[in-house]
C-alpha positions in Angstrom: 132.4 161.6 188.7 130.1 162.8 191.4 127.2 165.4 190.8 127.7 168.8 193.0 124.5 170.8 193.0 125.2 174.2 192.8 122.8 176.2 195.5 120.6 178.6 194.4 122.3 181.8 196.3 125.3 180.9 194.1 123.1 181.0 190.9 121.8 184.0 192.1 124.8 185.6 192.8 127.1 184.6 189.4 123.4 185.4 187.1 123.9 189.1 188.8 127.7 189.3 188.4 127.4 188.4 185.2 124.6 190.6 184.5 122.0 188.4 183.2 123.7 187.6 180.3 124.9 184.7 178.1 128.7 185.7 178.4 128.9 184.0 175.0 126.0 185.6 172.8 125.1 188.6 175.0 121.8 187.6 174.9 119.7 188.9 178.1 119.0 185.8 180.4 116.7 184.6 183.1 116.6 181.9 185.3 113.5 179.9 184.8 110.3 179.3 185.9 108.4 175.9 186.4 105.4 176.0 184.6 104.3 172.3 184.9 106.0 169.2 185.5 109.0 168.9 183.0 108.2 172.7 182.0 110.6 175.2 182.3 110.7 179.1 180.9 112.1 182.0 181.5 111.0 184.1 184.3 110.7 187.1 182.2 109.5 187.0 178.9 111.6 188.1 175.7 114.5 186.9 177.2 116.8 183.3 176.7 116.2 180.4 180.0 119.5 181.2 182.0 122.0 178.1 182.8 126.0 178.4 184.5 128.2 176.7 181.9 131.8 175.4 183.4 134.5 177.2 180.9 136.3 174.0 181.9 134.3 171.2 181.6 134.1 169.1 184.5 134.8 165.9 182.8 138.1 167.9 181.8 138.9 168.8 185.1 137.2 171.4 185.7 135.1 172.7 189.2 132.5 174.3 190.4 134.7 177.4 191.7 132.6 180.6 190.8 135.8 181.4 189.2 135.2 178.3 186.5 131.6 179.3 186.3 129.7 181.6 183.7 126.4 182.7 182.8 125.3 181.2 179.3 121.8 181.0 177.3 121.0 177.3 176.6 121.5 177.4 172.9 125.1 178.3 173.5 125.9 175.9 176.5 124.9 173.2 174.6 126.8 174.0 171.6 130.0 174.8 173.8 129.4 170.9 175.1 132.3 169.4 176.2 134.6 172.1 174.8 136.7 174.5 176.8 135.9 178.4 176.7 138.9 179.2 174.5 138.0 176.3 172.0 134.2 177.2 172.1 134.8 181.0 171.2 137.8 179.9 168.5 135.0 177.6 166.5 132.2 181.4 166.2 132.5 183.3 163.7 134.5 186.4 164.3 131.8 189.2 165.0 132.2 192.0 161.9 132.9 195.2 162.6 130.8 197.8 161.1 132.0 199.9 158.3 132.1 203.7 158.3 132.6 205.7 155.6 135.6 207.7 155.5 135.0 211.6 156.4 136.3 213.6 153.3 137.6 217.1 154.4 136.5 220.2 151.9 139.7 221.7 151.2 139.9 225.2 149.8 142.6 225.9 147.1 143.5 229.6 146.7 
């Protein structure tokens, strides 16, 4: 398998349309920074080094449309590895919904 860069413009552009955001976490993102050889961080502070993940892996025959392309911390790009989108979001835990307590009505009996 051959190694396509992707150009910068195009990480630009799929970073913005996907908002700076890990499309898996919703963690903010941004790209990165080199600080020193070998050194990368994120160009603003607080928030997770950006990467493009493939939601179907090259090596499964996936491309580098901007359509098979997504925004994604490095934590959770590594942990999707080699795993498409659906079977990466079908191994995290389901997110909980928060509880609310039910509203109780006063009722007046005449």
């Amino acid at each position: 398998m051959t190694t396509r860069w992707i150009r910068k413009s195009t990480r630009t552009a799929l970073y913005a349309r996907d908002e700076y955001t890990c499309q898996y976490c919703l963690c903010s993102v941004s790209p990165g920074v080199q600080v020193a050889p070998g050194i990368v961080v994120p160009a603003i502070p607080g928030t997770e080094l950006a990467t493009l993940d493939h939601r179907t892996p090259r090596s499964l025959g996936g491309t580098n449309d901007r359509a098979n392309l997504t925004t994604a911390c490095v934590s959770c790009n590594a942990a999707k590895g080699e795993r498409t989108e659906q079977d990466y979001r079908a191994s995290l835990a389901p997110v909980p919904v928060p509880v609310t307590a039910p509203i109780t009505v006063g009722v007046a009996i005449i």
